[in-house]
C-alpha positions in Angstrom: 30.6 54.9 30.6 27.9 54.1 28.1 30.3 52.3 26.2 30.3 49.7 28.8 26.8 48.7 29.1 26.4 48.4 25.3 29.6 45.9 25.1 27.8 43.6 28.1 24.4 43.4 25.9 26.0 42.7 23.0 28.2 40.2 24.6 24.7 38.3 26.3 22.9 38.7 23.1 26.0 36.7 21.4 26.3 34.2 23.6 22.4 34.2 23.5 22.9 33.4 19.7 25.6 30.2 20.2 24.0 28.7 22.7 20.8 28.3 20.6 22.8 27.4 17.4 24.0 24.6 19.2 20.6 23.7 20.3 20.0 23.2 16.7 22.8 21.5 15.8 22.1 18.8 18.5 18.6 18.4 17.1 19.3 17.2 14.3 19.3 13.1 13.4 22.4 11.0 13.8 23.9 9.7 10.9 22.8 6.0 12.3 19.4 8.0 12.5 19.2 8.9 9.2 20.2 5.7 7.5 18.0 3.6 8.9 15.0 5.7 8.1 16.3 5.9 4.2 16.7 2.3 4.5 13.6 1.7 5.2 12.0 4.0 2.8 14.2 1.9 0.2 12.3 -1.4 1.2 9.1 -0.3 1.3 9.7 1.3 -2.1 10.9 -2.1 -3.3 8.0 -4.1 -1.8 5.2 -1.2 -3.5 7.1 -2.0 -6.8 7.2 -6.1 -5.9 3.2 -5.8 -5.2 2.5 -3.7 -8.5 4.2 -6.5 -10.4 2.4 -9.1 -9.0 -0.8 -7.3 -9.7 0.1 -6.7 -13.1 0.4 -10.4 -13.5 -2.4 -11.3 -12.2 -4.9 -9.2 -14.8 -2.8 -10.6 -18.0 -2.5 -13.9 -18.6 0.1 -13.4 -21.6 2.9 -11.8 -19.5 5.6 -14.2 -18.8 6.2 -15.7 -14.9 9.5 -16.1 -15.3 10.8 -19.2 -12.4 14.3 -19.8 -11.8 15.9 -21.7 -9.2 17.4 -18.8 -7.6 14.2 -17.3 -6.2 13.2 -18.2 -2.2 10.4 -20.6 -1.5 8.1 -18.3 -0.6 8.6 -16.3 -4.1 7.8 -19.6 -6.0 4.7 -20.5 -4.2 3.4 -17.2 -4.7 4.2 -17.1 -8.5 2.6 -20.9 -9.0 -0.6 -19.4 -7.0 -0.6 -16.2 -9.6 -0.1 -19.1 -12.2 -3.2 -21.2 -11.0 -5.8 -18.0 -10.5 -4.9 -16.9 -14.0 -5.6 -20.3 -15.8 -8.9 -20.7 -13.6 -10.2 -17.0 -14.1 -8.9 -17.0 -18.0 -8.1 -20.3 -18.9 -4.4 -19.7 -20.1 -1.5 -18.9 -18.4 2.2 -18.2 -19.5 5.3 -19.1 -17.5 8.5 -19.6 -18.4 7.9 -18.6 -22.0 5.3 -21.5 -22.8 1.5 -20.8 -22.9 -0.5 -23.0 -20.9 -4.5 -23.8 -21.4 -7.1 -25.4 -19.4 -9.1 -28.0 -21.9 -12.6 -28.3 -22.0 -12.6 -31.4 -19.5 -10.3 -29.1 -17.1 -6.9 -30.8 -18.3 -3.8 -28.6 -19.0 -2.0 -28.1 -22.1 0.3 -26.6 -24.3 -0.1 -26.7 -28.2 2.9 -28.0 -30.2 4.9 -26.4 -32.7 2.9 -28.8 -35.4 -0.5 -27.3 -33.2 -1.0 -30.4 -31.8 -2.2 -29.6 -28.1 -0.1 -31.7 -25.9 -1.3 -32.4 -22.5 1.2 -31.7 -19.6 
């Protein structure tokens, strides 16, 4: 007769158990869910390390801007503006492996292999 009580408690208490494992189970994020969120950790990652670049360019005149025709619109403009500030705030710029200066009456050019400064 005790026997019987015991067996309906522990048969509640399991089912008690289940029910609320499921309830965590159908917490958790979707697989849709979860990938977009990575994804977009992944872009803002990629635009933090796009911006850091760009900044690093900006302070040294002597690090190559590399232009190419594969690179949008929008990425050339921003490069030829990164090109501009640096050879007014320091007077030389380099991009696509040639040093460029700004010459005393605000020309720009680029000294020769002879050293013969060449006006572009």
């Amino acid at each position: 007769m005790k026997l019987i009580p015991i067996l309906i408690i522990v048969i509640f208490f399991y089912i008690f158990l289940t029910l609320k494992k499921r309830k965590k189970f159908s917490n958790r994020k979707t697989l849709i869910e979860r990938f977009k969120k990575r994804f977009k950790n992944i872009n803002v990652r990629r635009k933090r390390i796009s911006e850091e670049f760009t900044n690093s360019l900006l302070l040294d005149p002597c690090k190559n801007i590399p232009l190419g025709t594969w690179y949008s619109e929008d990425e050339l403009r921003e490069k030829a503006d990164i090109h501009r500030s640096r050879l007014s705030k320091f007077g030389k710029s380099k991009i696509n492996g040639e040093m460029l200066f700004v010459g005393p009456k605000g020309g720009i050019y680029k000294i020769s292999g002879d050293g013969k400064k060449k006006y572009v």
